[in-house]
C-alpha atoms as one frame of an Amber mdcrd trajectory, in Angstrom:
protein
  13.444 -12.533 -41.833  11.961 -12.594 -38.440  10.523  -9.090 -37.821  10.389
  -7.680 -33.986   8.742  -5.126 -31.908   8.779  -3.823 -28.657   6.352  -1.442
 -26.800   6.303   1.021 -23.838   3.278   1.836 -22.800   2.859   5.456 -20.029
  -0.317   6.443 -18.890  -3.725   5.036 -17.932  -5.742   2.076 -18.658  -6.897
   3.486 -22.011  -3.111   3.475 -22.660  -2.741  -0.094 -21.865  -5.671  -1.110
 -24.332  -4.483   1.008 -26.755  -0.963  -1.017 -26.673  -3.122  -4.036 -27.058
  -4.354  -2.827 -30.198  -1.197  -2.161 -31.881   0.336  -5.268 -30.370  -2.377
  -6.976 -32.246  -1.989  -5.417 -35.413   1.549  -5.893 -35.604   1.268  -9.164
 -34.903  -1.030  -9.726 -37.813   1.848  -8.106 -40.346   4.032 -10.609 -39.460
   6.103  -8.588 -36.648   6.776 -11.009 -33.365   6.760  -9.038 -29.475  10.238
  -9.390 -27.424  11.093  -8.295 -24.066  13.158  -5.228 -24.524  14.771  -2.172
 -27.033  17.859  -4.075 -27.553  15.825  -6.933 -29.454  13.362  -5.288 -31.484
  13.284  -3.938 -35.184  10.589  -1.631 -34.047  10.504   0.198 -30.765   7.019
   1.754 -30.033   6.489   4.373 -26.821   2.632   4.785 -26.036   3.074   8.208
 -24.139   0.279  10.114 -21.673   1.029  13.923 -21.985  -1.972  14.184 -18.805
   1.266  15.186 -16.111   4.434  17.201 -17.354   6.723  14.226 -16.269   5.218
  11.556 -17.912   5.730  13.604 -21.125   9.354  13.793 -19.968   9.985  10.439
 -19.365   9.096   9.725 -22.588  11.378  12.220 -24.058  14.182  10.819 -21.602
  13.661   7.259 -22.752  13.644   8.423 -26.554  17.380   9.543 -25.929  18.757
   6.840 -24.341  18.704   5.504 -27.470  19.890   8.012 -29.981  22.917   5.645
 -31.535  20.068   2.778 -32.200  19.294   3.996 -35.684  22.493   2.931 -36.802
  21.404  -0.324 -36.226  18.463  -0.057 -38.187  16.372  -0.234 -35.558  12.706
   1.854 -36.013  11.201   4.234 -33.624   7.695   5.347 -33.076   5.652   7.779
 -30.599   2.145   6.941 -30.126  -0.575   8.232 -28.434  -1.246  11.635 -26.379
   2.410  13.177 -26.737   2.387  12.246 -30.315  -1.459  13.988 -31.154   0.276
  16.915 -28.845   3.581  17.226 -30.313   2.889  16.021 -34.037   6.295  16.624
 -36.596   7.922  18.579 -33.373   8.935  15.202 -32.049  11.235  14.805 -35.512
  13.161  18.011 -34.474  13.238  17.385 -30.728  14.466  13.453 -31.281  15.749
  12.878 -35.264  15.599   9.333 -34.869  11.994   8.608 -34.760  10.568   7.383
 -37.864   6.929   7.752 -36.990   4.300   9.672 -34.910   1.136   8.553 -34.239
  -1.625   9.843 -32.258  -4.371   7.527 -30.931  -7.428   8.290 -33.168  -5.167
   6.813 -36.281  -3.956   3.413 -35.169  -6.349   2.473 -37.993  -4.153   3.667
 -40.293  -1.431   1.304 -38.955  -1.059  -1.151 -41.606  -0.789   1.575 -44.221
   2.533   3.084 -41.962   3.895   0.195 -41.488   3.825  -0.576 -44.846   5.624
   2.386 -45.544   7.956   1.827 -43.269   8.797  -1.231 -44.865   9.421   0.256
 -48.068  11.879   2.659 -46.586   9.555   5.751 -45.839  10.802   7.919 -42.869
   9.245  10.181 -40.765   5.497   9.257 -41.609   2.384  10.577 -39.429  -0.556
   9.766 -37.959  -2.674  12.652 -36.417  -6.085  13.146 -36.731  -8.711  13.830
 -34.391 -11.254  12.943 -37.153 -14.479  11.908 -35.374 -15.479   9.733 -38.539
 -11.917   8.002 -37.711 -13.003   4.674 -35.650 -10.672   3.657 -32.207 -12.102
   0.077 -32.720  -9.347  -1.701 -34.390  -9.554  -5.323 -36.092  -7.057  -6.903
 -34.097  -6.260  -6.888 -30.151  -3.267  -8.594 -28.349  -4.839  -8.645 -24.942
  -2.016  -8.748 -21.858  -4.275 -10.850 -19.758  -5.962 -13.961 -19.778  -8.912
 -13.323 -17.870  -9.514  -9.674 -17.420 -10.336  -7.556 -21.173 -10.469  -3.773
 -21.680 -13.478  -2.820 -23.430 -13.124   0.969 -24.713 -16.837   2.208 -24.936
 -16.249   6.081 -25.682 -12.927   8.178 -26.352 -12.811  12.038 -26.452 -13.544
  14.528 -24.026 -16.629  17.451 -24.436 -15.811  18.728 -20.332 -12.707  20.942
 -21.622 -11.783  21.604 -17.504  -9.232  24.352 -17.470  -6.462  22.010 -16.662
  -6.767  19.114 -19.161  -5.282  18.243 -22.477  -7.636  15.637 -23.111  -9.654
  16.924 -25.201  -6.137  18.324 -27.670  -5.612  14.824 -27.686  -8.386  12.615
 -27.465 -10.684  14.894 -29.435 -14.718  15.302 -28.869 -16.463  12.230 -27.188
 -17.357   9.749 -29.445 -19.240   6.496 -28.072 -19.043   3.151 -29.714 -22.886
   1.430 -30.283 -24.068  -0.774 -27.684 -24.252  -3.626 -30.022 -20.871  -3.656
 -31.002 -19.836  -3.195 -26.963 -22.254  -6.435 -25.758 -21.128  -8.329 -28.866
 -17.552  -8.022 -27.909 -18.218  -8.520 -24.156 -19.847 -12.073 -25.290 -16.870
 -12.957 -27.837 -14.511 -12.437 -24.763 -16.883 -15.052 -22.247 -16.633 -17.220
 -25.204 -12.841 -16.721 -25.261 -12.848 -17.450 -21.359 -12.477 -13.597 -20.164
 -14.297 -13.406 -16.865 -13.750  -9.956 -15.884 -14.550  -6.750 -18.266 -13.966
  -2.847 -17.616 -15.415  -0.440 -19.459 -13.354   2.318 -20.730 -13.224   6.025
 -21.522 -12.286   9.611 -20.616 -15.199   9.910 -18.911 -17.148   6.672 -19.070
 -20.409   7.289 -17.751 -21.093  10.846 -20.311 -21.480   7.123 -22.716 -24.100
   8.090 -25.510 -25.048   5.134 -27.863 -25.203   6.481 -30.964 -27.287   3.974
 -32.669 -31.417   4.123 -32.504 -31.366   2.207 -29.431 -30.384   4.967 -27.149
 -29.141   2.847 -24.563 -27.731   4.730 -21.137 -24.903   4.040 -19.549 -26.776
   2.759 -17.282 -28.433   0.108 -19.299 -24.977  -0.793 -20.743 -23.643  -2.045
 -17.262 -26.764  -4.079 -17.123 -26.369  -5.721 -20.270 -22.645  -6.736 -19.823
 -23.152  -7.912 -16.200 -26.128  -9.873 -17.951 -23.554 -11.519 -20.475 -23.169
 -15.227 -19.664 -19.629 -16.169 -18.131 -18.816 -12.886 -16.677 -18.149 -12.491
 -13.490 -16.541  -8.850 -12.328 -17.998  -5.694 -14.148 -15.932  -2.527 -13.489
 -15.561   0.928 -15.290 -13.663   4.130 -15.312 -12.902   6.860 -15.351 -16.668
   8.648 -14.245 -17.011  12.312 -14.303 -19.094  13.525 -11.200 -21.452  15.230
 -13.298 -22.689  12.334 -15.252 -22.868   9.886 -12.267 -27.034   9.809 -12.202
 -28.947   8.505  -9.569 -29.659   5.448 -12.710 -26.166   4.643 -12.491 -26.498
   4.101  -8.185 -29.329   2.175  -8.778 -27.713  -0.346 -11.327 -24.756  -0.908
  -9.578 -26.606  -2.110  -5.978 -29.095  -4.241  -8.536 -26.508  -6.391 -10.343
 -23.388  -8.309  -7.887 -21.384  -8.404 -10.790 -21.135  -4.973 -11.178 -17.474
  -4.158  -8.829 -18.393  -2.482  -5.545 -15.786   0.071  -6.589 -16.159   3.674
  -7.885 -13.095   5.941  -9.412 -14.585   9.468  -8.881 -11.930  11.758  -9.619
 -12.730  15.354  -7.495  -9.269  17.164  -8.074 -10.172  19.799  -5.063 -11.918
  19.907  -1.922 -12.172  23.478  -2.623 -15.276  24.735  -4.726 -13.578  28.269
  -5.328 -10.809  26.187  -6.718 -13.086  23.666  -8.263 -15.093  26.381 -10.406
 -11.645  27.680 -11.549 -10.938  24.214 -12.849 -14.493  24.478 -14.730 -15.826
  21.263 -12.944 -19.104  22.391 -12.634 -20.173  20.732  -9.321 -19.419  22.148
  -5.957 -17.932  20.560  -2.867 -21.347  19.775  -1.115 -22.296  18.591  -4.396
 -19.955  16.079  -4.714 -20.424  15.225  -1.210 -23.670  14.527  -1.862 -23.280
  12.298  -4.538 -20.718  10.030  -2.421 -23.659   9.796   0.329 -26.179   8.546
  -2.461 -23.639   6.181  -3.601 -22.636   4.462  -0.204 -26.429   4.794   1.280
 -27.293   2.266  -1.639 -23.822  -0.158  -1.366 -22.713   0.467   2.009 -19.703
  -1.450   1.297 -18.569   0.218  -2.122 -14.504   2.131  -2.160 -14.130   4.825
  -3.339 -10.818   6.484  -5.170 -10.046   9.709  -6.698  -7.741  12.031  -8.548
  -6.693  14.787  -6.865  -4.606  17.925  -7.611  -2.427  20.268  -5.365  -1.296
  23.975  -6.242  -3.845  24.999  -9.517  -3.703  28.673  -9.953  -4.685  30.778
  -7.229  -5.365  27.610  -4.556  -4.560  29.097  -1.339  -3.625  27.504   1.968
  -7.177  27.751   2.748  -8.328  25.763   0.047  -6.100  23.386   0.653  -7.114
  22.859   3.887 -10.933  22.060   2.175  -9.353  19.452   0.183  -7.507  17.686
   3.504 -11.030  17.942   5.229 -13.025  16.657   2.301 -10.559  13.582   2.017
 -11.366  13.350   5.673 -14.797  13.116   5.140 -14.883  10.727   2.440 -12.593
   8.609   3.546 -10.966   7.242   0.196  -9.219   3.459  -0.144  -6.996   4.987
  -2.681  -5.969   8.238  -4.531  -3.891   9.328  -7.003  -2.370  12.913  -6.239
  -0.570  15.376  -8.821   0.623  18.786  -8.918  -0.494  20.839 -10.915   1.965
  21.463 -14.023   0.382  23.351 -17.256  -0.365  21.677 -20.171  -0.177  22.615
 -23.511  -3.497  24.817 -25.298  -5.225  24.173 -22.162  -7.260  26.969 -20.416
  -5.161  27.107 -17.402  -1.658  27.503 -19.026  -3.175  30.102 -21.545  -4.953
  32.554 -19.256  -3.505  31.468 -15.520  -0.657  32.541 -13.608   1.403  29.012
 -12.331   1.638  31.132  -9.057   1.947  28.450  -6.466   5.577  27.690  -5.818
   7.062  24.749  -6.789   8.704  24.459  -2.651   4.880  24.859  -1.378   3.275
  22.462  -4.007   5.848  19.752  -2.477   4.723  20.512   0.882   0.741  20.189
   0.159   1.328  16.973  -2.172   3.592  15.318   0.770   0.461  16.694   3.629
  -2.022  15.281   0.962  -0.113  11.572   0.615   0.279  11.004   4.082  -2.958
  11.588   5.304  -4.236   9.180   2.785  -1.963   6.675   3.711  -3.353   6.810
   6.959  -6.866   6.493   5.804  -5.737   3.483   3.641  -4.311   1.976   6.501
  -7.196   2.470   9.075  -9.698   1.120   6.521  -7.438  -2.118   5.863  -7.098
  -3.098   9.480 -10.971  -2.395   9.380 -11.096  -5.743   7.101  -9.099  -7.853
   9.470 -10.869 -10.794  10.283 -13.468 -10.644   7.316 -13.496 -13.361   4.610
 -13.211 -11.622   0.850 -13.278 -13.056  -2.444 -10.524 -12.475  -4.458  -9.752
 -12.999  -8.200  -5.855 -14.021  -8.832  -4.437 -11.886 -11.207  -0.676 -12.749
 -10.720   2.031 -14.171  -8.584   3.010 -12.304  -5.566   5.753  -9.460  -6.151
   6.995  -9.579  -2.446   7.184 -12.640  -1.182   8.336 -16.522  -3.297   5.059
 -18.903  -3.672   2.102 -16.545  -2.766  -0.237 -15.351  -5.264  -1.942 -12.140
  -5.757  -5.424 -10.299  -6.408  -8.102  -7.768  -6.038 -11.257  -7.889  -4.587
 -14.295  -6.507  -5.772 -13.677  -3.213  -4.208 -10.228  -3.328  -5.687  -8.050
  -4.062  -3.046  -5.157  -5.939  -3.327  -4.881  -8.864  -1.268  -1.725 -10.932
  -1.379  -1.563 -14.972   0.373  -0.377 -18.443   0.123  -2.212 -20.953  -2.149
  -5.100 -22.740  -0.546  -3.386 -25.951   2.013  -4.785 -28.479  -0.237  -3.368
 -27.622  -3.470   0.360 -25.947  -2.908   1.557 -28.271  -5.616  -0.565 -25.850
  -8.248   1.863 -23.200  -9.343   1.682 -19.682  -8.694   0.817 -19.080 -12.232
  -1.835 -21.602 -12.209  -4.506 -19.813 -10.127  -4.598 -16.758 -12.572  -8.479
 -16.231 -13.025  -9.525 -18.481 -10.231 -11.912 -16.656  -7.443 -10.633 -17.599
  -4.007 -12.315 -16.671  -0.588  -9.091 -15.204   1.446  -9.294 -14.873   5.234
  -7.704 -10.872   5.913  -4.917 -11.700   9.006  -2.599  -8.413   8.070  -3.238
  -4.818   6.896  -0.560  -1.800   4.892  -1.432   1.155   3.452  -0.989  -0.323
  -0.290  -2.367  -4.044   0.157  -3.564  -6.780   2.838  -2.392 -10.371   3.797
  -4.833 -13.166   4.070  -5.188 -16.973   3.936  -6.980 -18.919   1.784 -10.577
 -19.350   3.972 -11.043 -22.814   5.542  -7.633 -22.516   7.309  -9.001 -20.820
   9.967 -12.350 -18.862  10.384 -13.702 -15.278  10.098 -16.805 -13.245   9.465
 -17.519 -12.158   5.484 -17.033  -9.139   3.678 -18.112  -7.640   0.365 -15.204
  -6.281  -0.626
């Protein structure tokens, strides 16, 4: 009998891969992926428990579906809710068979297995360093672009995150094993690799070696049919002055840096635990754009953490003025479980005046986004295709190497190629039309312009 799954994933990148891995090893015991709940023998949600809502939303989903397990149909919580939760989740929803937290999804095949023979309610939660989070088998999404995960866990333990409840201590995967993939991948016709962790750049090889971070972008940009080298998420505090100097050395390497600050404020930054101040942090953006004048930058950023005032907020509007961001995600603050915050901090920003900052926050970012996208009018980029268009019938989308997504027709010459078609290819795009959230261009040659880096 045909055997059927279906996954959700919520959350980050690392979420994303992490679906890939269980997609694959599924797929190797025989199960087969369809498009939604109402086909599958085997429902799998890959939660983030990072933000209260997205914890939520899982537990909203979950419910939706509470008559299912008449119809024999299996359900599973993976990942950062499940480490967080454990056997709660079997009291809070009765009709999910299994629980799995991401430093397990080894022990896969021995669930499922269980499963099969009728077991119910079956775990998987240990945050085991010894336990691996290489698996055997990956069922990657893309065609062209791989997730690598180089190091999982969290040592930083800032007062806000659950991280390291969930992910456990930082553990780095040997720099062998990391180039050897990267070179299976060009093999397999992957152009584009990014590196994944926590916090990417604290990367330690644990083997004799000793290679840095550093020396780990180098040897994956050095890999033979790759083309786009990108990485995140970097702490602050690990981004050395080796790390600047690799990335202006090596054009592969993205001209784009996530570097996640959470407050303008280093009263409120020092509460967090951080451990860098404001100027400090300013300083590192200067080193990075004095050596690749044309990098972006993004961030992470937080509104209302215990005791931030109306005057710190006011540092965090000014530093996003001074840095000058091409895109930010923004959160409030909510507590999360065992964290330092929620155990020993008063939630003593009001929900009313959270909304207010968050809303101040968002729109003077869009601004920003939109100022530096009309900046780019004009300027020839290369972009790599990743997919069609989502707004308009026949155009085709894609990032550059600073990340920004740039959306245009197919190049005059070759409009019978399908959409789908130019996936992977690297096309020089003219910018004619800025948003806040993407650009417009034309495929270069159909009329001129100056050239850009990213």
């Amino acid at each position: 009998m045909l055997k059927t799954f279906y996954i959700e994933t919520f959350g980050c990148q690392m979420n994303v891969h992490d679906s890939e891995k269980v997609a694959g090893t599924l797929l190797r015991f025989g199960y087969q992926p369809v498009d939604n709940v109402e086909e599958a023998d085997l429902v799998f949600y890959n939660t983030c428990s990072i933000r209260e809502k997205a914890a939520q939303k899982v537990f909203s989903r979950l419910g939706q579906f509470r008559k299912a397990r008449a119809e024999g149909k299996i359900f599973g919580v993976l990942g950062c809710v499940a480490q967080q939760e454990g056997e709660k989740i079997f009291e809070a929803v009765p009709h999910v068979n299994l629980v799995v937290g991401s430093a397990s999804y080894n022990r896969l095949p021995e669930l499922l297995a269980q499963l099969e023979r009728g077991g119910r309610r079956l775990t998987g939660l240990s945050l085991d360093t010894d336990q691996t989070f290489e698996t055997e088998f990956t069922r990657r999404e893309n065609p062209f672009r791989a997730y690598i995960t180089i190091i999982e866990g969290c040592d930083k333990h800032c007062a806000y995150c659950v991280v390291p409840f969930t992910r456990g201590p930082e553990r780095s995967r040997t720099s062998r094993s990391v180039i050897e993939e990267t070179r299976r991948l060009a093999g397999d016709g992957y152009t584009e690799i990014q590196l994944l962790g926590q916090n990417v750049n604290s990367y330690r090889d644990p083997s004799p070696s000793r290679v840095s971070f550093a020396e780990l972008l180098t040897r994956v940009a050095e890999v033979p049919g790759i083309r786009r080298v990108r990485f995140t998420t970097s702490h602050p505090r690990d981004f050395c002055r080796e790390i600047v100097a690799v990335l202006d050395s090596r054009p592969v390497l993205c001209n784009h840096v996530h570097l996640p600050v959470q407050s303008g404020s280093t009263r409120v930054l020092a509460a967090m635990r951080r451990r860098y101040t404001r100027a400090e942090y300013l300083d590192l953006v200067a080193r990075i754009r004095a050596a690749i004048p044309n990098v972006t930058l993004s961030t992470d950023m937080i509104v209302g953490f215990p005791g931030e005032t109306a005057a710190d907020f006011e540092e965090t509007l000014s530093l996003v003025e001074a840095v000058q961001y091409h895109s930010m995600f923004s959160f409030k603050y909510s507590a999360r479980p065992n964290t330092l915050a929620s155990r020993r901090m008063a939630d003593d920003v009001s929900e009313p005046e959270k909304t207010a900052r968050i809303l101040r926050l968002q729109a003077l970012q869009r601004g920003i986004q939109t100022r530096l996208h009309e900046h780019a009018l004009g300027t020839t980029v290369d972009v790599l295709v990743d997919a069609a268009s989502r707004r308009r019938s026949g155009e085709i989308s894609g990032r550059t190497t600073g990340n920004t997504v740039v959306n245009f027709p197919p190049p005059p010459l070759a409009q019978g190629r399908r959409p789908a078609e130019w996936i992977g290819s690297i096309v020089p795009v003219t910018i004619r039309r800025a948003g806040p959230n993407s650009v417009w261009g034309e495929a270069a040659g159909a009329s001129g312009g100056s050239t850009a880096a990213s």
